[in-house]
Every structure is written in C-alpha cells, then in structure tokens.
N, CA, C and O atoms as a GROMACS GRO file, in nm:
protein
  272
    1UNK      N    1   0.529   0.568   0.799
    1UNK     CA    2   0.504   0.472   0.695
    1UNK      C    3   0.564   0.524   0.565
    1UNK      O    4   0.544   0.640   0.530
    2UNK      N    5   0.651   0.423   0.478
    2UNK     CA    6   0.698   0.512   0.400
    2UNK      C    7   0.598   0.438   0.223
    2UNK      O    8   0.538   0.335   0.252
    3UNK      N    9   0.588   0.460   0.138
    3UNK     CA   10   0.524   0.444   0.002
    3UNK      C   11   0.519   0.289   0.034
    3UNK      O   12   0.599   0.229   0.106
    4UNK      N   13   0.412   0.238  -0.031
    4UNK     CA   14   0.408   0.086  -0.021
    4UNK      C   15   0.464  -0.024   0.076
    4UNK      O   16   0.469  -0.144   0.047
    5UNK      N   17   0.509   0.034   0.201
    5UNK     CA   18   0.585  -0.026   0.272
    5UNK      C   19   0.487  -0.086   0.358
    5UNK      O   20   0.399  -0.039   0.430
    6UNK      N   21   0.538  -0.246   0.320
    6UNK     CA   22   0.468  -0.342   0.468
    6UNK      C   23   0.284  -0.346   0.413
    6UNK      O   24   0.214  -0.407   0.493
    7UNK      N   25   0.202  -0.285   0.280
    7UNK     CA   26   0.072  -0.292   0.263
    7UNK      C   27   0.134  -0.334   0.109
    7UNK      O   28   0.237  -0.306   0.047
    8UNK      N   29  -0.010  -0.434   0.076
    8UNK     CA   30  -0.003  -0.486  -0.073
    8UNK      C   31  -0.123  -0.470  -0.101
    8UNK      O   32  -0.205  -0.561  -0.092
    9UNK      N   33  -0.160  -0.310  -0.150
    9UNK     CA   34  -0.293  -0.263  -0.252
    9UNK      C   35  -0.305  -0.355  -0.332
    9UNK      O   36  -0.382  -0.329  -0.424
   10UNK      N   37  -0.250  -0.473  -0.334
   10UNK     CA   38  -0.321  -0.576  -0.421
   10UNK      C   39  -0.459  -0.650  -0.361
   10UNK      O   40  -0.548  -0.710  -0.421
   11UNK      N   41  -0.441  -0.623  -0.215
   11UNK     CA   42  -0.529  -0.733  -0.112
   11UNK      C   43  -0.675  -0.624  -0.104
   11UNK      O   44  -0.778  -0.657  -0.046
   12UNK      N   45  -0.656  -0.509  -0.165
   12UNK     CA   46  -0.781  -0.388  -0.141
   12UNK      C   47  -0.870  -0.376  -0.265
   12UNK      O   48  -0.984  -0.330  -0.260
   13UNK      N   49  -0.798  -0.429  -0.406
   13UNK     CA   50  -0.870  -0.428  -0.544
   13UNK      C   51  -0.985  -0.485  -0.545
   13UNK      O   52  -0.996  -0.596  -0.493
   14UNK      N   53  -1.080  -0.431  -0.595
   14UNK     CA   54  -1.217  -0.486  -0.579
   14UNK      C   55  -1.312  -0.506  -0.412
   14UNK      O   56  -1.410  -0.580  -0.400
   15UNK      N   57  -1.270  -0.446  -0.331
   15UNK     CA   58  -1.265  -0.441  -0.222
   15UNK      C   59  -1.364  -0.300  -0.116
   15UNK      O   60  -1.327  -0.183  -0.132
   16UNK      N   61  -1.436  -0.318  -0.055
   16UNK     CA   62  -1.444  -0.147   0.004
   16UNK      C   63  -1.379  -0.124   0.135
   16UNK      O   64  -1.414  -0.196   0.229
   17UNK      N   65  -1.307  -0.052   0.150
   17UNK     CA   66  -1.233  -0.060   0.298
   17UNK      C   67  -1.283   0.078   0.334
   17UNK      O   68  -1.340   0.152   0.254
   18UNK      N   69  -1.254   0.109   0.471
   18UNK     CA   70  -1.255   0.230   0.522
   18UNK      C   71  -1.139   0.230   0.611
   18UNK      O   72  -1.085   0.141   0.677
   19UNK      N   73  -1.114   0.370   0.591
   19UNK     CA   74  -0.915   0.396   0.672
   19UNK      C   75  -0.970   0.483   0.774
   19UNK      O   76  -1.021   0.588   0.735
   20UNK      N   77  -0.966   0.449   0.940
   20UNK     CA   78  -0.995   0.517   1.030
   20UNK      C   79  -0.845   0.527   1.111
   20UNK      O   80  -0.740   0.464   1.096
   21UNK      N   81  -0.884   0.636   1.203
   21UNK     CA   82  -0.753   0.633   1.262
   21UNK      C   83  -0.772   0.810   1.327
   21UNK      O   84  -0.851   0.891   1.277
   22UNK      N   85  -0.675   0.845   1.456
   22UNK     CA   86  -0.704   0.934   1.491
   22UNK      C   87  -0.629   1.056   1.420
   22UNK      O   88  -0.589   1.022   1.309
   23UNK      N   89  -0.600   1.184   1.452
   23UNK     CA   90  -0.585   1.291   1.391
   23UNK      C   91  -0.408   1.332   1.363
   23UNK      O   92  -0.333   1.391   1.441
   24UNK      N   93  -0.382   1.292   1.256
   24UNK     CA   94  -0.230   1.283   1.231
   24UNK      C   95  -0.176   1.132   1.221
   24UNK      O   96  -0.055   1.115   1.215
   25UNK      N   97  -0.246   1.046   1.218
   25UNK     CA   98  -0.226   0.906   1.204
   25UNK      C   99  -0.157   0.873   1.074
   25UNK      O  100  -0.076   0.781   1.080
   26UNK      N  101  -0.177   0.942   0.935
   26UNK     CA  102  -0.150   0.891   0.829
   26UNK      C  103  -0.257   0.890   0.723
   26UNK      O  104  -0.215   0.913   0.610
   27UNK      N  105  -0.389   0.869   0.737
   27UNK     CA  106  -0.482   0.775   0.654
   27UNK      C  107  -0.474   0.912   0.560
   27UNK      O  108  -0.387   0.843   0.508
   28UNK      N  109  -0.476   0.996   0.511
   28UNK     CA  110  -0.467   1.056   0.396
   28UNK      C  111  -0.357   1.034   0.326
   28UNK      O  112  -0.359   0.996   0.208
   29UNK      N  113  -0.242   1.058   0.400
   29UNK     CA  114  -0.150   0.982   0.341
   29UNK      C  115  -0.151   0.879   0.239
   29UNK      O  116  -0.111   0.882   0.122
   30UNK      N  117  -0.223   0.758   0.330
   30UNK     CA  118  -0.262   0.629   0.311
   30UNK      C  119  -0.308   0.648   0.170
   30UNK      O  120  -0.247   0.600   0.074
   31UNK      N  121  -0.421   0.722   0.160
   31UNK     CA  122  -0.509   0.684   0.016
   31UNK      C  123  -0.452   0.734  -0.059
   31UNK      O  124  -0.454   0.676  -0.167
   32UNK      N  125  -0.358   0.882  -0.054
   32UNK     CA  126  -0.310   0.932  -0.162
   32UNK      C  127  -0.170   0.794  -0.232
   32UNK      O  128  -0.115   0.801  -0.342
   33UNK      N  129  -0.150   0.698  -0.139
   33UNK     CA  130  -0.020   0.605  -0.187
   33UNK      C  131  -0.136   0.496  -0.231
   33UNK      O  132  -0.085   0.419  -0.313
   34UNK      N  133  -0.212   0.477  -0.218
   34UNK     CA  134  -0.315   0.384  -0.294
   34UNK      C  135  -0.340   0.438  -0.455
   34UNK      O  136  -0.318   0.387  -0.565
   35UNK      N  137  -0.401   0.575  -0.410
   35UNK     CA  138  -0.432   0.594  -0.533
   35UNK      C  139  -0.301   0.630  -0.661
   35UNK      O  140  -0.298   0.624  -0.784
   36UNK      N  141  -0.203   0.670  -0.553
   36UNK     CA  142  -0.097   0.640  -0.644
   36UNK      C  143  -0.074   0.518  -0.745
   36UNK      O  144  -0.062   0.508  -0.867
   37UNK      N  145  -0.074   0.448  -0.659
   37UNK     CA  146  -0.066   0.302  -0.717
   37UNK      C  147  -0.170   0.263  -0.788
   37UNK      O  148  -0.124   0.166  -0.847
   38UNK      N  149  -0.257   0.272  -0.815
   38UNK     CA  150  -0.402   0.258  -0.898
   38UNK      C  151  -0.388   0.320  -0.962
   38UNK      O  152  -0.453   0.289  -1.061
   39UNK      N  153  -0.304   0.454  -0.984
   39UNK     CA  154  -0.284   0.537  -1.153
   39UNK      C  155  -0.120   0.522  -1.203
   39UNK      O  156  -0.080   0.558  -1.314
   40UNK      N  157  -0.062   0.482  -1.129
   40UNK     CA  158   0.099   0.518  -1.183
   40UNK      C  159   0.141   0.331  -1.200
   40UNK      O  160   0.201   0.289  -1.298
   41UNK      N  161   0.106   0.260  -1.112
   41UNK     CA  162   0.096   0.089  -1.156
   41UNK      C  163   0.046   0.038  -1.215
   41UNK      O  164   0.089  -0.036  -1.304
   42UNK      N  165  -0.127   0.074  -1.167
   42UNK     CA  166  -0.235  -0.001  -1.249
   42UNK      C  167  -0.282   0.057  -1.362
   42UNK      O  168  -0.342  -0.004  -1.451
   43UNK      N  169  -0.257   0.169  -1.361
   43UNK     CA  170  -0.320   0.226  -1.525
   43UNK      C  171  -0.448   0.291  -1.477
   43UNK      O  172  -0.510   0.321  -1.578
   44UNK      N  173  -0.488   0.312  -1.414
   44UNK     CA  174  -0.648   0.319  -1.389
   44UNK      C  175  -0.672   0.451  -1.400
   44UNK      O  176  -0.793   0.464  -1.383
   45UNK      N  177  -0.598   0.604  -1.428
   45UNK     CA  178  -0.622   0.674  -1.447
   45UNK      C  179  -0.751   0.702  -1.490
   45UNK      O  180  -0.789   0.807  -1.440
   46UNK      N  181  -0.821   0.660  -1.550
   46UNK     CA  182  -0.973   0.677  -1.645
   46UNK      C  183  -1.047   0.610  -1.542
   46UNK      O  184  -1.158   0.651  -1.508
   47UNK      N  185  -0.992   0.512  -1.489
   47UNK     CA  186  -1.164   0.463  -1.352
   47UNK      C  187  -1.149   0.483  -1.248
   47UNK      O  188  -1.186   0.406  -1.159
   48UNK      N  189  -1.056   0.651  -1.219
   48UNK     CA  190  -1.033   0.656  -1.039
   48UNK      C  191  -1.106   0.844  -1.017
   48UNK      O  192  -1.056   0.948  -1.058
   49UNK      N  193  -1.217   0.828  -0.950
   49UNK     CA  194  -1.250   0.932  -0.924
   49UNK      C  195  -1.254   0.938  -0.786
   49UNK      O  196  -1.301   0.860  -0.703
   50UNK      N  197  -1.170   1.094  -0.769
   50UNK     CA  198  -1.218   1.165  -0.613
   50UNK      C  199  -1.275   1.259  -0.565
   50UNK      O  200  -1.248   1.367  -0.618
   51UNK      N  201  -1.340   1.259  -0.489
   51UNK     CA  202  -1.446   1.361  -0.461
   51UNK      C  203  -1.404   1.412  -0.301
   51UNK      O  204  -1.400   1.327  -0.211
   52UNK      N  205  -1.386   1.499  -0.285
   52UNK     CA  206  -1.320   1.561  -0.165
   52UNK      C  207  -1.386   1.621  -0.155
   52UNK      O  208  -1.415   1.681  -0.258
   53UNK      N  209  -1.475   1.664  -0.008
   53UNK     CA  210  -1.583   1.725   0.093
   53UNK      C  211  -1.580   1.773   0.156
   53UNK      O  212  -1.645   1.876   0.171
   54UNK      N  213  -1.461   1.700   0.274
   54UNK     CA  214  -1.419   1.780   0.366
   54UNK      C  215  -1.295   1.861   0.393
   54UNK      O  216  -1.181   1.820   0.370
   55UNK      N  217  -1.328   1.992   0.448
   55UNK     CA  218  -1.217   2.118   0.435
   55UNK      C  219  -1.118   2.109   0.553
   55UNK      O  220  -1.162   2.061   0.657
   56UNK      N  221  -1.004   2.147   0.550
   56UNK     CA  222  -0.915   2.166   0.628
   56UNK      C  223  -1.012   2.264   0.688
   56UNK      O  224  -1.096   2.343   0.646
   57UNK      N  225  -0.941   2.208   0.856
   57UNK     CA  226  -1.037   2.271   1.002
   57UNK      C  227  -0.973   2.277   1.066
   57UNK      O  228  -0.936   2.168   1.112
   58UNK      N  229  -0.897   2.425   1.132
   58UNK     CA  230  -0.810   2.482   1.227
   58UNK      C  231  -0.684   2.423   1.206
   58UNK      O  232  -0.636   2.362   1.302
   59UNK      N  233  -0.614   2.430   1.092
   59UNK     CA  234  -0.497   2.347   1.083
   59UNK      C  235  -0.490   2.211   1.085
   59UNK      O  236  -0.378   2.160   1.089
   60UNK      N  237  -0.618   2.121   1.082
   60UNK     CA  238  -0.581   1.985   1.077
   60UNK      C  239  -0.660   1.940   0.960
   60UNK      O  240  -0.763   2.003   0.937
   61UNK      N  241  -0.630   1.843   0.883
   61UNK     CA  242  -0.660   1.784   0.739
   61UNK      C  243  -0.589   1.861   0.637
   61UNK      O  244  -0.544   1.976   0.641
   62UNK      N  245  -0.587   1.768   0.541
   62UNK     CA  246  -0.487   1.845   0.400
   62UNK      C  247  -0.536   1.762   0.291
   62UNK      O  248  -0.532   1.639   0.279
   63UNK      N  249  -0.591   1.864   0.202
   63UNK     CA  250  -0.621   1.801   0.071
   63UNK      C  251  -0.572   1.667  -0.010
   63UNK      O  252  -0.483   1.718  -0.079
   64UNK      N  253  -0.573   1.575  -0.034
   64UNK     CA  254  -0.517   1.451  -0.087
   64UNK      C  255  -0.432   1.523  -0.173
   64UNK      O  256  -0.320   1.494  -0.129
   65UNK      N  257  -0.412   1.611  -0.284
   65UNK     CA  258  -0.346   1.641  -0.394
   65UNK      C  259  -0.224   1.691  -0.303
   65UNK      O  260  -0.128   1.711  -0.376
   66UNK      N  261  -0.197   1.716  -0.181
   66UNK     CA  262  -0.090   1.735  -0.116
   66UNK      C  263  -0.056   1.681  -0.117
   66UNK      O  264   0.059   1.723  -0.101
   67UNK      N  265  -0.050   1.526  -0.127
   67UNK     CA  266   0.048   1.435  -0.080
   67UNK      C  267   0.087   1.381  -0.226
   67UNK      O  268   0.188   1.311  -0.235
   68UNK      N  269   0.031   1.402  -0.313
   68UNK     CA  270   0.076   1.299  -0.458
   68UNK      C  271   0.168   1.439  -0.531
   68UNK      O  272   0.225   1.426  -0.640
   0.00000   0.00000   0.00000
C-alpha cells in the first residue's frame, strides 16, 4: 500500500474505526499515514494524541514514530 493510495481519511473523520489484520499486514503503517494526514493536511497537530502500550515482541511490531 503506498501513502493515501486507494483510502480517503476523509470517510474516517469523526468516526471510530478499528484496523485489524494479521501480523505484517500493514495496519501500523496504516495509522501512521492517517495520522500523517491529520497533522501535515488537516492541521490537527494540537488535537492528535498517541498513546502507545504495546512493545515490540520477538521482532514483530514497530513503534508508529517508525513509520512517519
């Protein structure tokens, strides 16, 4: 999947979704190009908070700030 391709974070604003999917699928990916777009399009820098919990485990998961 490449940046905004084929999804319109316009259809998710005001919205609660959840991004499931199995292990290497993308979905971190995913939110870090959302939240891209919610601070570098929309301005929203001041109303986007993230709270990250869960730790990389045996080599699989990667911090969101990896991908932006």
């Amino acid at each position: 999947m490449m940046k905004n391709e084929e999804i319109n974070f316009e259809d998710f604003l005001g919205r609660r979704t959840l991004i499931v999917g199995d292990v290497g699928t993308g979905k971190t990916r995913l939110l870090s190009y959302f939240l891209d777009y919610l601070i570098e399009e929309r301005g929203c820098e001041r109303e986007v908070t993230l709270i990250e919990m869960a730790p990389a485990y045996k080599g699989i998961g990667a911090p969101v700030e990896s991908y932006t």
